[in-house]
KOLZAVO-314034 format. One record per residue (C-alpha): residue in one letter; x, y, z. Coordinates in Angstrom, 2 decimals, always signed. Each point is the difference from the previous one (the first is absolute). Layout:
REM KOLZAVO-314034
{rest A; px X; py Y; pz Z}
...
END
This chain:
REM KOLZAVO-314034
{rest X; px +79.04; py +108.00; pz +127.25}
{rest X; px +1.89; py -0.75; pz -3.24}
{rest X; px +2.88; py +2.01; pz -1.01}
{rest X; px +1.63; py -1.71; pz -3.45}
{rest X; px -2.67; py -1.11; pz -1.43}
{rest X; px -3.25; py +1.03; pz -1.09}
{rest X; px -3.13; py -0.76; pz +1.57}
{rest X; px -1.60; py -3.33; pz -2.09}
{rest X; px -3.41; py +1.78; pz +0.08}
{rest X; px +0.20; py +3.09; pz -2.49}
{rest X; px -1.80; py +3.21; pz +0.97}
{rest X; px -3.50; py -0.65; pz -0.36}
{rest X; px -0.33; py +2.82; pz -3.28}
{rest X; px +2.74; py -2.47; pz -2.05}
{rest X; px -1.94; py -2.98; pz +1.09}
{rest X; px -3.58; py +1.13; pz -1.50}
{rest X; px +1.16; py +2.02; pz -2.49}
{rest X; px -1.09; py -2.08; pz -2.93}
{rest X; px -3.42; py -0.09; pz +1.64}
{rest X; px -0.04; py +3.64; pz +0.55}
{rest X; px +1.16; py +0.79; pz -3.54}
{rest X; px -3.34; py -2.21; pz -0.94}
{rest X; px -2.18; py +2.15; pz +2.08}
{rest X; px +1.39; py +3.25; pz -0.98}
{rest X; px -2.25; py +2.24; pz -2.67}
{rest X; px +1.32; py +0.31; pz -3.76}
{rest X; px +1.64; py +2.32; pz -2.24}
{rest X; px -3.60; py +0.02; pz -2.19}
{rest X; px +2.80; py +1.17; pz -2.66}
{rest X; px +1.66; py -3.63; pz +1.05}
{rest X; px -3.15; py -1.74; pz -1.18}
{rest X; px -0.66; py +1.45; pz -3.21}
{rest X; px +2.31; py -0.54; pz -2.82}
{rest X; px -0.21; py +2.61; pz -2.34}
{rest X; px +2.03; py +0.08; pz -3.12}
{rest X; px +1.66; py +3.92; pz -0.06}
{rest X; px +3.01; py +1.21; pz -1.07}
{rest X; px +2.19; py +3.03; pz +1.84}
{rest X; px -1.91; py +2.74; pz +1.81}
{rest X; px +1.26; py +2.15; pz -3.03}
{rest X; px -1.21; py -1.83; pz -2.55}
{rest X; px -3.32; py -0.40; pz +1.24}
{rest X; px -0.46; py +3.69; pz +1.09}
{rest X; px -2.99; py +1.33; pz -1.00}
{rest X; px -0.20; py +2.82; pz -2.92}
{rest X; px -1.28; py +3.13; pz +1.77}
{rest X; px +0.22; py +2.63; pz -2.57}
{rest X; px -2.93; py +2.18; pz -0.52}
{rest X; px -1.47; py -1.75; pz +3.10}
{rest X; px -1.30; py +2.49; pz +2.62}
{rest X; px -1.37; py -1.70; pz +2.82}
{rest X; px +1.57; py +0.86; pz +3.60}
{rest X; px +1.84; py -3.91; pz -0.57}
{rest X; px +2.16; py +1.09; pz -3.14}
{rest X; px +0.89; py +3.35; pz +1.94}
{rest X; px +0.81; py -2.28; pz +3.07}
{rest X; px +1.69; py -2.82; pz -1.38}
{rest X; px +3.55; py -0.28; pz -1.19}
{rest X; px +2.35; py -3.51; pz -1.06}
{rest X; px +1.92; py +0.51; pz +3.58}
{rest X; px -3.64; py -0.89; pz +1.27}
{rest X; px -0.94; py -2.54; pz -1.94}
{rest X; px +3.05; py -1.72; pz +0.97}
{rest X; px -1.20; py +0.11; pz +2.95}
{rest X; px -3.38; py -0.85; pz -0.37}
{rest X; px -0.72; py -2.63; pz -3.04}
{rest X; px +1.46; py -3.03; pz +2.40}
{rest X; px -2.53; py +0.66; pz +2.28}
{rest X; px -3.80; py -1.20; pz +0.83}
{rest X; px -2.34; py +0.44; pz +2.62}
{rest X; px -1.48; py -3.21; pz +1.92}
{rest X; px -2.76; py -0.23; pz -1.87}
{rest X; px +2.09; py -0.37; pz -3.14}
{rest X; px -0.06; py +3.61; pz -1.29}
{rest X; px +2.91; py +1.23; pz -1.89}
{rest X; px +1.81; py +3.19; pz -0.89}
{rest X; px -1.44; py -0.21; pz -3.67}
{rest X; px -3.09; py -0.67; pz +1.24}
{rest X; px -0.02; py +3.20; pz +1.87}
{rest X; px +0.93; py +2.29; pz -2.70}
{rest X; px -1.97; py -1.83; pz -2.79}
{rest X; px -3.17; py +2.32; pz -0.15}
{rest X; px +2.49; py +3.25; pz -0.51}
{rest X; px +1.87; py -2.03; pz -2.79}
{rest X; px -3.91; py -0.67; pz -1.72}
{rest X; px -0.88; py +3.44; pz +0.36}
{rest X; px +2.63; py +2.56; pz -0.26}
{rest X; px -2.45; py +3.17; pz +0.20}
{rest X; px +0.55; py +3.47; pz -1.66}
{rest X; px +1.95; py +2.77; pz +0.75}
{rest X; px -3.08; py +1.30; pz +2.52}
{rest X; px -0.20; py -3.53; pz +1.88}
{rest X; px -0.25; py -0.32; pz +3.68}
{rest X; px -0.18; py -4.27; pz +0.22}
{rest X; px +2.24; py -1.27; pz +2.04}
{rest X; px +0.66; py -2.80; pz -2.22}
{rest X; px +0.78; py -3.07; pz +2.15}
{rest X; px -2.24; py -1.91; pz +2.56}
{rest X; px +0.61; py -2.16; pz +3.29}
{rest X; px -1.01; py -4.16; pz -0.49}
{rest X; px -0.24; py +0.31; pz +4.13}
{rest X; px +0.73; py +1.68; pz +3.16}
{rest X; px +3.62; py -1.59; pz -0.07}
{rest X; px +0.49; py +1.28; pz -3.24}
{rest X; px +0.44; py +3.81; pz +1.49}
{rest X; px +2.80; py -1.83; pz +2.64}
{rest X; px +1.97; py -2.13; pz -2.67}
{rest X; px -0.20; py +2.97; pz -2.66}
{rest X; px +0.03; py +3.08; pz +2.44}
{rest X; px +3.09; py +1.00; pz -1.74}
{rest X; px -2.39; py +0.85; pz -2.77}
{rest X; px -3.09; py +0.11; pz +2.03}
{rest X; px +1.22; py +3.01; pz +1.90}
{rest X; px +0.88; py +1.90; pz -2.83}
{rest X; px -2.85; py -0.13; pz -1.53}
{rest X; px -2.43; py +0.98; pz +2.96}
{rest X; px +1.98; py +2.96; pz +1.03}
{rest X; px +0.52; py +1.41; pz -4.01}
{rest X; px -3.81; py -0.37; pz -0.22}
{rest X; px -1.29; py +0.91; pz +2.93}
{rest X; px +2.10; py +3.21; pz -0.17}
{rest X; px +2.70; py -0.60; pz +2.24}
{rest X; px -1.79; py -1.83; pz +2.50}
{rest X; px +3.31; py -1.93; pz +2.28}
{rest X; px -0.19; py -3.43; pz +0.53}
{rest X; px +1.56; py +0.58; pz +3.87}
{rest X; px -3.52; py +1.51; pz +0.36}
{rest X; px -2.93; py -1.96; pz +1.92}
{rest X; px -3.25; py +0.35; pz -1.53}
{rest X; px -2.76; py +0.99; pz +2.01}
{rest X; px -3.54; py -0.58; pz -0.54}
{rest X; px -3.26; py +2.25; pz +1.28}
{rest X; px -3.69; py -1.31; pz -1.07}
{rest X; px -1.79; py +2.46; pz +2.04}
{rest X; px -1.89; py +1.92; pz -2.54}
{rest X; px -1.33; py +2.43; pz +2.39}
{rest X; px +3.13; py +1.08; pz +0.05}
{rest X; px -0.62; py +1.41; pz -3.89}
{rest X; px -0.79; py +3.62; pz -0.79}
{rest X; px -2.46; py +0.40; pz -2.31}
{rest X; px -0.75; py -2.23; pz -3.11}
{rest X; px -3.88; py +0.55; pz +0.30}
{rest X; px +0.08; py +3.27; pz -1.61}
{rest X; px +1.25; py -0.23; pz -3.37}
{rest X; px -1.40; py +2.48; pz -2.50}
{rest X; px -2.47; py -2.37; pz -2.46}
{rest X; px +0.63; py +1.67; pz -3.07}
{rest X; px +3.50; py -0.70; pz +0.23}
{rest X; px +0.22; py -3.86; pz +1.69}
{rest X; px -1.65; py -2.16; pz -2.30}
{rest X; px +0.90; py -3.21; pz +2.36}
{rest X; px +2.17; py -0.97; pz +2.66}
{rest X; px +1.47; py -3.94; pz +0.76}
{rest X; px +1.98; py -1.27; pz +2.65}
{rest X; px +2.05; py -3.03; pz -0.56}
{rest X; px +2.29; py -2.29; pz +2.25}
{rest X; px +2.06; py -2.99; pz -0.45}
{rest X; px +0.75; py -3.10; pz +2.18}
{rest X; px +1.66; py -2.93; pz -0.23}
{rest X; px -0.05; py -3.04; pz +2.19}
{rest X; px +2.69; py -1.90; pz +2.58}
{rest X; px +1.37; py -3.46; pz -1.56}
{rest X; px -1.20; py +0.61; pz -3.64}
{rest X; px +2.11; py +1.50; pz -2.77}
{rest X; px -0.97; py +2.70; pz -2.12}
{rest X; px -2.68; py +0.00; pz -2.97}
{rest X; px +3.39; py +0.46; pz -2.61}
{rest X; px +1.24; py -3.60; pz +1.61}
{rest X; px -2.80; py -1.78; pz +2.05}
{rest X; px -1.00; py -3.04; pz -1.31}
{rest X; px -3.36; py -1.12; pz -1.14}
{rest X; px -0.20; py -1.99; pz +3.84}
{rest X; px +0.68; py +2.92; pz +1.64}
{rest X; px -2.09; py +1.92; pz -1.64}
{rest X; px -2.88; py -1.95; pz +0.77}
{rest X; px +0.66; py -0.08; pz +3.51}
{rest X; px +0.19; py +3.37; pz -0.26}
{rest X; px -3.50; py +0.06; pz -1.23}
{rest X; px -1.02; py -2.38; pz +2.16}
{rest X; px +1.11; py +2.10; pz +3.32}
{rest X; px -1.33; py +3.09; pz -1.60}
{rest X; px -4.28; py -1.62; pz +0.04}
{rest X; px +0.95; py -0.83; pz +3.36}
{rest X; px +0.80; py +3.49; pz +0.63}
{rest X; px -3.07; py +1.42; pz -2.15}
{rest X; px -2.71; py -2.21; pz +1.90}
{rest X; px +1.19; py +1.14; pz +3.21}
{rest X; px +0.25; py +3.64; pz -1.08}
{rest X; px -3.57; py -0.15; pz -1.80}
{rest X; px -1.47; py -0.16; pz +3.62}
{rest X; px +1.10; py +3.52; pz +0.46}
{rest X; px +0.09; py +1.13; pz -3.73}
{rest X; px -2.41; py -2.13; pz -2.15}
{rest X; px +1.45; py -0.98; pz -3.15}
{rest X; px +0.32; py -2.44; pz -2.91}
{rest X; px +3.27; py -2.01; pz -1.19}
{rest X; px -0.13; py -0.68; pz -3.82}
{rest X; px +2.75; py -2.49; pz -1.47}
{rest X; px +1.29; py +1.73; pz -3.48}
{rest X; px +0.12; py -3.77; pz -1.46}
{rest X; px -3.63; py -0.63; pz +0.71}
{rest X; px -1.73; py +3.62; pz -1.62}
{rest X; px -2.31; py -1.09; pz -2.43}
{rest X; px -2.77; py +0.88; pz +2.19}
{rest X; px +1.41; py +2.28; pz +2.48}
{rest X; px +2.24; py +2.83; pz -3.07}
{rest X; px -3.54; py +2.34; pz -0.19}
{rest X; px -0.12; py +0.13; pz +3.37}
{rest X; px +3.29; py +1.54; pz +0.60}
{rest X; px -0.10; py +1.73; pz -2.96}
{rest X; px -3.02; py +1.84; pz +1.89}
{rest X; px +2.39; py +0.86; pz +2.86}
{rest X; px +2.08; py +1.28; pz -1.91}
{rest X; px +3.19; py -2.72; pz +0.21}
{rest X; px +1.94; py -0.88; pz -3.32}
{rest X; px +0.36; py -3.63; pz -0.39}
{rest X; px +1.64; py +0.21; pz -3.82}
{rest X; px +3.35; py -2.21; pz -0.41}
{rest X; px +3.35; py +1.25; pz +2.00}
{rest X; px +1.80; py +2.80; pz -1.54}
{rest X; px +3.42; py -0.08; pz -1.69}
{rest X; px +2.15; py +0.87; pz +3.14}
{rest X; px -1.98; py -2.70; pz +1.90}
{rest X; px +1.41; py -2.31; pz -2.88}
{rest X; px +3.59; py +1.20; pz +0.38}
{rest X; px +0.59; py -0.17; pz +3.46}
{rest X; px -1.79; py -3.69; pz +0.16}
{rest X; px -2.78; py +1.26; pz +1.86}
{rest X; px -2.73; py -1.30; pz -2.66}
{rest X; px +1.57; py -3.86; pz -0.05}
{rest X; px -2.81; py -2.10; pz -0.29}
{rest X; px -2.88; py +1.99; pz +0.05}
{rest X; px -2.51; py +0.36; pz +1.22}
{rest X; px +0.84; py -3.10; pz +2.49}
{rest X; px -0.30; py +0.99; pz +3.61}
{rest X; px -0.81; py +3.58; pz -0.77}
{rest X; px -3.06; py +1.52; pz +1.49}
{rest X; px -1.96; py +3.13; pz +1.13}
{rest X; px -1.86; py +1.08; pz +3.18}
{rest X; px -2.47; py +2.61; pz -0.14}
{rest X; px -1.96; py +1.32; pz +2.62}
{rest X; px -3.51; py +0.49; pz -0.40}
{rest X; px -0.61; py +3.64; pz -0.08}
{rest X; px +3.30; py -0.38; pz -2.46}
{rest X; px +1.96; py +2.54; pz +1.65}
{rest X; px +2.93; py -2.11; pz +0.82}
{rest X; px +1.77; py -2.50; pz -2.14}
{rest X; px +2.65; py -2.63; pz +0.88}
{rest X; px +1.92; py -1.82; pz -2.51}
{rest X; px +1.42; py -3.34; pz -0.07}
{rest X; px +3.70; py -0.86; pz -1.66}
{rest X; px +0.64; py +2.82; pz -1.71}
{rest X; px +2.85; py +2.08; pz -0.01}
{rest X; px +0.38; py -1.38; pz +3.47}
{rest X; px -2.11; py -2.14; pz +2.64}
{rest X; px -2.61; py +2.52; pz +0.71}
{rest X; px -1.14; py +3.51; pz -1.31}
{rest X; px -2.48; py +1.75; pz +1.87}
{rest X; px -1.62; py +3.01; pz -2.17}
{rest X; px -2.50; py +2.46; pz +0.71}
{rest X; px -1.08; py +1.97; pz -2.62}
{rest X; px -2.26; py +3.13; pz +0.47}
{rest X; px -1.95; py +1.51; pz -2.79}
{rest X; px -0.25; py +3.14; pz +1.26}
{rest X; px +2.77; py +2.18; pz +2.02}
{rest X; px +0.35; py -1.59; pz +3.38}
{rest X; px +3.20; py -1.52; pz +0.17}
{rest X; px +0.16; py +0.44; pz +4.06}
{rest X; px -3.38; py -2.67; pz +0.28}
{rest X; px +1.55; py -2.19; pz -2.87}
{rest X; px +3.46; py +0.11; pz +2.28}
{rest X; px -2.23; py -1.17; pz +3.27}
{rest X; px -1.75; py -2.60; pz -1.58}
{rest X; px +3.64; py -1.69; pz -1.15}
{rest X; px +1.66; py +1.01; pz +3.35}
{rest X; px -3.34; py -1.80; pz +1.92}
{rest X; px +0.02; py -3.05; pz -1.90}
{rest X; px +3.49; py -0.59; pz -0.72}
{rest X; px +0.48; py +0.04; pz +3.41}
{rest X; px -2.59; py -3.02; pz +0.46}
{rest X; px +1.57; py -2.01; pz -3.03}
{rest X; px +3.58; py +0.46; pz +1.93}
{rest X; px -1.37; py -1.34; pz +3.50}
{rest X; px -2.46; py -2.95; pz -2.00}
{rest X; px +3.90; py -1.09; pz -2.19}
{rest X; px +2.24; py +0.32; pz +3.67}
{rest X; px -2.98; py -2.25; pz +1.65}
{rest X; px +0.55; py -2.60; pz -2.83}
{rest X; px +3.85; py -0.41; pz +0.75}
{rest X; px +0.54; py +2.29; pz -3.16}
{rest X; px +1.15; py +3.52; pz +1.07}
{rest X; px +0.65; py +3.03; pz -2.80}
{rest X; px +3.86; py +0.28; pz -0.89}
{rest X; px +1.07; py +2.70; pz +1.80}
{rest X; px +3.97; py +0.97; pz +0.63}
{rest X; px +1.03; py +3.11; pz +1.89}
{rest X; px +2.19; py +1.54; pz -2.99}
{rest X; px -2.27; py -0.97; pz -2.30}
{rest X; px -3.65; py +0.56; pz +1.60}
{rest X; px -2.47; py -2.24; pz -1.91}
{rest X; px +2.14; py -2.13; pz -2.47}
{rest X; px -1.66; py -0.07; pz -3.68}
{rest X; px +0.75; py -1.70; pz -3.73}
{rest X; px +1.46; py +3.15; pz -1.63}
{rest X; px +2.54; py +2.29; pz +2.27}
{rest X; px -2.02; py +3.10; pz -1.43}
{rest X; px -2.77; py -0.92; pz +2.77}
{rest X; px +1.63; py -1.07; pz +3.05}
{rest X; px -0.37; py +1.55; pz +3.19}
{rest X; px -3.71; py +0.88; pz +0.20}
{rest X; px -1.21; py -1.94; pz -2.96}
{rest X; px -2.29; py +3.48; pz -0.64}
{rest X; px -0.87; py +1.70; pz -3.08}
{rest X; px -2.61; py +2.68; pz +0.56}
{rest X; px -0.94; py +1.64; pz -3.60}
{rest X; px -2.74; py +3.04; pz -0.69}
{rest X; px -1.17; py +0.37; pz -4.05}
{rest X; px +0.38; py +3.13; pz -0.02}
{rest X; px -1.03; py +2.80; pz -2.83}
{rest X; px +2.42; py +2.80; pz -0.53}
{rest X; px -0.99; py +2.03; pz -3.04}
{rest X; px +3.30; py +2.41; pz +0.73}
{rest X; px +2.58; py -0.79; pz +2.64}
{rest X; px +0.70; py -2.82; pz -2.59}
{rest X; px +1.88; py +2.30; pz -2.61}
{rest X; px +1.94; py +2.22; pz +2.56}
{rest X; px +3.64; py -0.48; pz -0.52}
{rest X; px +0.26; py -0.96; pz +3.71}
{rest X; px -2.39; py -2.92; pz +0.26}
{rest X; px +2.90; py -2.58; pz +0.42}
{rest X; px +1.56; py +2.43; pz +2.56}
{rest X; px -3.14; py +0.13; pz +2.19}
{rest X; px -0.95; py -3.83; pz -0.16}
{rest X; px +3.65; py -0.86; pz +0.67}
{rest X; px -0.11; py +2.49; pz +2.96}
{rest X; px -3.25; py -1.37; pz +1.26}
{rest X; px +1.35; py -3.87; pz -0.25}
{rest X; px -3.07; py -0.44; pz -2.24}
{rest X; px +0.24; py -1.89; pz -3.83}
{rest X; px -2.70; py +0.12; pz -2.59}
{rest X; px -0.59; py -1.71; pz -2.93}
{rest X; px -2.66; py +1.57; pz -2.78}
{rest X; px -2.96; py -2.14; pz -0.23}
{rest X; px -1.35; py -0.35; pz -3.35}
{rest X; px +1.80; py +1.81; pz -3.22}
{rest X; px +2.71; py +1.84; pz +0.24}
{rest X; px -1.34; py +3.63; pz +0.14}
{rest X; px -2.89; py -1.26; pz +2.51}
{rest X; px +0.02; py +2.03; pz +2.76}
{rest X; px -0.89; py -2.61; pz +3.09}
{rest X; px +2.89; py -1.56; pz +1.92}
{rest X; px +0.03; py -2.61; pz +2.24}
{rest X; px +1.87; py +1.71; pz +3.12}
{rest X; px +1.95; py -2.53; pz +2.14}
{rest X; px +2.47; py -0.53; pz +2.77}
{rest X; px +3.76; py +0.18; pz -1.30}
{rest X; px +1.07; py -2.21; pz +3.14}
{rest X; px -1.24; py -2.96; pz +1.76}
{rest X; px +2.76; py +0.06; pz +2.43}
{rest X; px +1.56; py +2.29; pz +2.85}
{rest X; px -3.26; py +1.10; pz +0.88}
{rest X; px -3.16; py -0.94; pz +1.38}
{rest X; px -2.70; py -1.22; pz -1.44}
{rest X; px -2.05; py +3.44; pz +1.31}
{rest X; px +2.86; py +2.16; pz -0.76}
{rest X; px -0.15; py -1.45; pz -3.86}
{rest X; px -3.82; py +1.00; pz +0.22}
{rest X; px +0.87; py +3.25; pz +1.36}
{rest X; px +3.10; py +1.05; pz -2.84}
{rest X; px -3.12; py -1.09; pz -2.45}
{rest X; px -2.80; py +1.97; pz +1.39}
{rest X; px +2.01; py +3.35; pz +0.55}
{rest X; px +1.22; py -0.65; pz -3.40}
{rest X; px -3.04; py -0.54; pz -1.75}
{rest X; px -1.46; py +3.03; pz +1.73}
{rest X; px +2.83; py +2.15; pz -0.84}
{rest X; px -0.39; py -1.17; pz -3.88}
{rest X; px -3.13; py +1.31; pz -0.10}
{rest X; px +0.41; py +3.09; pz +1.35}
{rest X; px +2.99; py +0.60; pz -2.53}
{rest X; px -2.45; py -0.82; pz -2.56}
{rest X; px -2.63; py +1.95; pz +0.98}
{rest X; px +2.72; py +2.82; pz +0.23}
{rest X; px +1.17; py -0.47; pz -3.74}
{rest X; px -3.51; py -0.02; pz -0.98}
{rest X; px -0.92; py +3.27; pz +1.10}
{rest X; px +3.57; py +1.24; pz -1.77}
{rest X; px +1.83; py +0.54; pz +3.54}
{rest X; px +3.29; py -0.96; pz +0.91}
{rest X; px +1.05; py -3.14; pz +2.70}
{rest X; px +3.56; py +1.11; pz +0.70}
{rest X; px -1.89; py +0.37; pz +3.20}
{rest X; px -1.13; py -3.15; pz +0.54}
{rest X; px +3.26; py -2.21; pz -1.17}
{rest X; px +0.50; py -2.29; pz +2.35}
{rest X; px +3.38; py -0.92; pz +1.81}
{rest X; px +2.08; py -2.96; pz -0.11}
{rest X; px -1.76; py -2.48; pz +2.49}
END
């Protein structure tokens, strides 16, 4: 045992450390040389912006932030870009920033956090989501009143394990991506018969989805800002079943989007058919070594922070020829956790009724706040109509 001197055989952690510095991941910030000056200087303009990411973000922040990228390569500027594109109006609820990948919420939670709990109306990030497919467990939907619901659509996002985001991926991935997703549809089309169509190759095929009612025109101006549309139409796609009731889409705002859109006022069948088959799709991805992205805080993890959690946005066109001008309107949908938007002109009096939240509840209890909303909308308006009051009939804070 020696007892001046030092052993002659260091500690085996000084003797490999040049080979474990080789092995060990990189800064992706360390590999990409990017010619910026101080955080100060290159902080962003944010006057007259009103997106949720100018109300969140301050210099102390970006400080902290701009050095920063996610594995895949993603950085802090990268994030916020779409909100710096698009400012929005005085009225705007975008969140104004979007996620390259799932790491992108860990590296940036800072922000991330933030974000999710000032839109999703206080929603904590200590919370764990929960998740509940079940629609039996729904109450009502069926029984809409047809003179009021011109159309109902349910829509959910997912993206994939090992693949970054539509905003990021690149055109490899995306193809992959693709690629998985036939395997997927011929194995589901044994159960659901349907039909994949490439949007590159629809010189034949555009009528025929025209006839099922799916819009195949060029990608829309936020799809532009937030890189979604980069190199279109490569790798982007659409599966339709054949009696056309559900709809899956490939690459767009993120890996998949499964919609069902009802003509008429069922919005608890249109919720079944997505529940049924998305189900399917999930087992069909996890049997191909490809599982959704799912994290407990976050519940299904998607491109833009305004649709974590379930991915779900349930929506009802809705016509309201009074409830529309009553000086309480914003009250009631705010109290309801419902947001509209006016579909055609201005003084048109059809919404489109959706889901405020797509996380901190479950994916029935989002169907639920909609269909007791809806219904109580209508009843207000038939109220109005007839000249009576609906002090009655406010609802409370839910």
């Amino acid at each position: 045992m020696w007892k001046l001197r030092p052993p002659l055989e260091m500690p085996l952690a000084t003797k490999y450390k040049s080979i474990l510095e080789q092995r060990m991941p990189k800064d992706p910030m360390s590999l990409i040389k990017l010619k910026r000056l101080s955080p100060e200087e290159e902080f962003p303009d944010l006057n007259r912006n009103y997106t949720c990411m100018a109300r969140i973000l301050t210099l102390q922040m970006y400080k902290r932030q701009c050095g920063r990228a996610s594995e895949s390569g993603f950085t802090f500027d990268d994030v916020i870009r779409p909100g710096l594109e698009d400012p929005g109006g005085p009225c705007s609820e975008a969140v104004g920033c979007v996620a390259g990948d799932a790491h992108s919420y860990i590296i940036f939670c800072d922000f991330f956090d933030r974000i999710i709990e000032l839109y999703h109306h206080g929603y904590k990030m200590t919370k764990a989501h929960k998740s509940d497919f079940n629609y039996d467990n729904l109450k009502g939907g069926d029984d809409f009143d047809s003179q009021y619901v011109l159309s109902c659509e349910v829509r959910v996002g997912r993206n994939v394990e090992e693949f970054s985001f539509p905003p990021h991926c690149s055109r490899g991935e995306r193809r992959q991506l693709e690629s998985l997703a036939k395997q997927a549809f011929t194995q589901l089309s044994q159960e659901l018969p349907g039909t994949y169509y490439s949007l590159k190759d629809l010189s034949e095929d555009r009528q025929e989805l025209l006839d099922a009612g799916v819009s195949v025109d060029s990608p829309s101006l936020v799809m532009m800002k937030t890189g979604v549309a980069r190199d279109w139409p490569d790798a982007r796609g659409v599966w339709i079943s054949q009696d056309t009731k559900l709809i899956v889409w490939i690459n767009n705002e993120d890996h998949l989007q499964i919609v069902c859109t009802q003509k008429g006022c069922d919005i608890r069948e249109a919720f079944a058919l997505v529940c049924i088959n998305l189900g399917r799709l999930e087992k069909l991805y996890e049997k191909m070594k490809h599982p959704f992205i799912w994290k407990d805080h976050l519940g299904y993890v998607l491109s833009s922070p305004a649709e974590v959690g379930t991915g779900l946005r349930a929506c009802c066109d809705l016509k309201l020829s009074h409830i529309h001008k009553h000086a309480e309107f914003e009250t009631i949908m705010e109290r309801l956790r419902l947001r509209k938007s006016v579909i055609g002109a201005m003084d048109s009096s059809v919404y489109k009724i959706f889901n405020a939240e797509t996380i901190g509840f479950t994916e029935v209890e989002l169907l639920q706040l909609l269909v007791d909303g809806v219904k109580l909308l209508i009843n207000m308006d038939k109220n109005l109509k007839q000249g009576s009051t609906i002090d009655h009939l406010m609802p409370a804070p839910k």
